[in-house]
N, C-alpha and C positions, 0 to 999 in steps of 0.2 A: 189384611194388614195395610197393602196398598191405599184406601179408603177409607179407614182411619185416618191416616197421613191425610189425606186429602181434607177429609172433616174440620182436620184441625186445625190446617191451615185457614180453610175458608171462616171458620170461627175467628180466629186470632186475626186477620185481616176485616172483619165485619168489627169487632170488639177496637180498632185501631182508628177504623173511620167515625165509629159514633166520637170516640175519645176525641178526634182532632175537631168534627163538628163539636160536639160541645165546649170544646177548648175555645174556637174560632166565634158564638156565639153569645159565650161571658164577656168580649171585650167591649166596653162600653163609650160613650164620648161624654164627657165634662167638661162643663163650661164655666169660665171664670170671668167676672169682669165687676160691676159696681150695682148695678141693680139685678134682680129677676135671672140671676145665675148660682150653679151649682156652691160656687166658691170666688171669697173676694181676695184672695193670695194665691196666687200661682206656686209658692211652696206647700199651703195646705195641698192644694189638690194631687198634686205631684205625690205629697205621702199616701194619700188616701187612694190613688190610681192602681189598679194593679198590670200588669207589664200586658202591655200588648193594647191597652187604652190610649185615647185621643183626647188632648186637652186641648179646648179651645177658648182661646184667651183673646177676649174684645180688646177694643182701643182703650185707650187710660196710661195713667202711667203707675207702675210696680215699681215700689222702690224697698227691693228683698235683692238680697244672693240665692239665687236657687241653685240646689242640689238633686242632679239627678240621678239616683242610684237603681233603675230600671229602663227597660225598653220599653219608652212611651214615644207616638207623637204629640209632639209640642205644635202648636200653628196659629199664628199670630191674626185674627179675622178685624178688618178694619170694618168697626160697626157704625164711621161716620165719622168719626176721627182723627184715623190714620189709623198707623200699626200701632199696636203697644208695644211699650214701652219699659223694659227690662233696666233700670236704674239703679248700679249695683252700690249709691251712697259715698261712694268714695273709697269705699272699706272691699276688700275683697275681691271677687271675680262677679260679673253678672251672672253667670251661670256655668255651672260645671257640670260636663256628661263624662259619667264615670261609672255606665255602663253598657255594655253592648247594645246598637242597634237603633239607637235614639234619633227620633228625627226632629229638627228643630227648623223653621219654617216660617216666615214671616214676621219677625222681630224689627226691632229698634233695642238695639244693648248700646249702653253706655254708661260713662260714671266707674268704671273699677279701677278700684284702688292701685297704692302704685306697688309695682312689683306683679301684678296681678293681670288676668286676662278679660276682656268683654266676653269671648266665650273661651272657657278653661274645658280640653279635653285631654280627658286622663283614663280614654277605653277607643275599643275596636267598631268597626264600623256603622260608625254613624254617617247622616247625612245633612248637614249647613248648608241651607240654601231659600235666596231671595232674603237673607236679613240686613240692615243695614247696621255695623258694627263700629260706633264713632263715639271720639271724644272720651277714650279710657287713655288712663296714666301711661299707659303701660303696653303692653298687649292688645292687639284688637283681638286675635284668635291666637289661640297656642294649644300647641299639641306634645305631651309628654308621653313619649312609650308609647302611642300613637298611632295604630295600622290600620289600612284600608278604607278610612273616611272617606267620604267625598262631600266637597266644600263647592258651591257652583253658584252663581248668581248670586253674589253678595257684595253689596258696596262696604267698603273697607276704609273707612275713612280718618283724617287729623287721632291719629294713636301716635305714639310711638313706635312702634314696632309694628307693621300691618300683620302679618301671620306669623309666628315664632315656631320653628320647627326643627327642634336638636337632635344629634343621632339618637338611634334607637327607633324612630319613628319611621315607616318605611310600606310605599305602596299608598300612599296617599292620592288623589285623586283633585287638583286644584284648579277648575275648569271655572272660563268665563267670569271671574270677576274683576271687579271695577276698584282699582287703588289710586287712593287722593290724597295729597296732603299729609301722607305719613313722615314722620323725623325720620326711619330708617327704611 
């Protein structure tokens, strides 16, 4: 009986590992930008991603609100240009992470709308950092309901509001960045 138990256990541990390997081995990287890439919207690719994918988004400038409703990373790769360029129109948020885990990573967000965030986070531990988040109505970063982020290395600049972050939100992590030029 003893060894039975034992069987099944080493089964059920060997059947765990293949499952996390092949989990670990579907996540793929995508690349957006204007020529000789996967995708020329960083909202398509985002749909098309599945959680635990890496989007890498060239220089240019995007002029979409993206919605992020998975664990992706986002990473901004300057292909000679600068960073791109997240332009959320006037209209909007530049980007909203509104689901666990998301990493977002070498941006330029600017342009959203008023009332509205450059980056809108509306889920739990994400990571903002190295973007520079400038010239929104409104908001640079805002966090609703909001735990356990960490925001680090991001210049914060001419918004209104540099970071907006109301109760309920709690355990945030708001290291090393650079604020300039904000009205509040």
């Amino acid at each position: 009986m003893k060894e039975k138990g034992m069987r099944w256990k080493l089964v059920s541990a060997l059947i765990l590992t293949v499952a996390i390997s092949f989990t670990a081995a579907e996540a793929t990287t995508i690349t957006v930008g204007a020529e000789g890439c996967d995708y020329v919207s960083i909202q398509q690719a985002v749909e098309e991603a599945n959680p635990g994918d890496t989007i890498n988004v060239q220089s240019g400038t995007y002029r979409e609100n993206v919605v992020v409703e998975k664990a992706l990373i986002l990473r901004g790769t300057d292909s000679g240009a600068g960073k791109p360029v997240i332009d959320g129109k006037g209209t909007g948020s530049g980007i909203t992470l509104s689901a666990d885990g998301i990493t977002l990573d070498g941006f330029v967000i600017k342009n959203a709308g008023f009332g509205k965030a450059g980056i809108a986070v509306t889920s739990d531990k994400n990571q903002i950092k190295n973007n520079l988040v400038t010239e929104n109505k409104w908001y640079g970063v805002s966090l609703s309901d909001s735990n356990e982020n960490t925001i680090t290395g991001n210049v914060i600049s001419n918004n209104k509001y540099g970071i907006w972050i109301p109760a309920g939100s709690e355990g945030n992590r708001i290291t090393k960045n650079e604020f300039k030029d904000n009205s509040n």
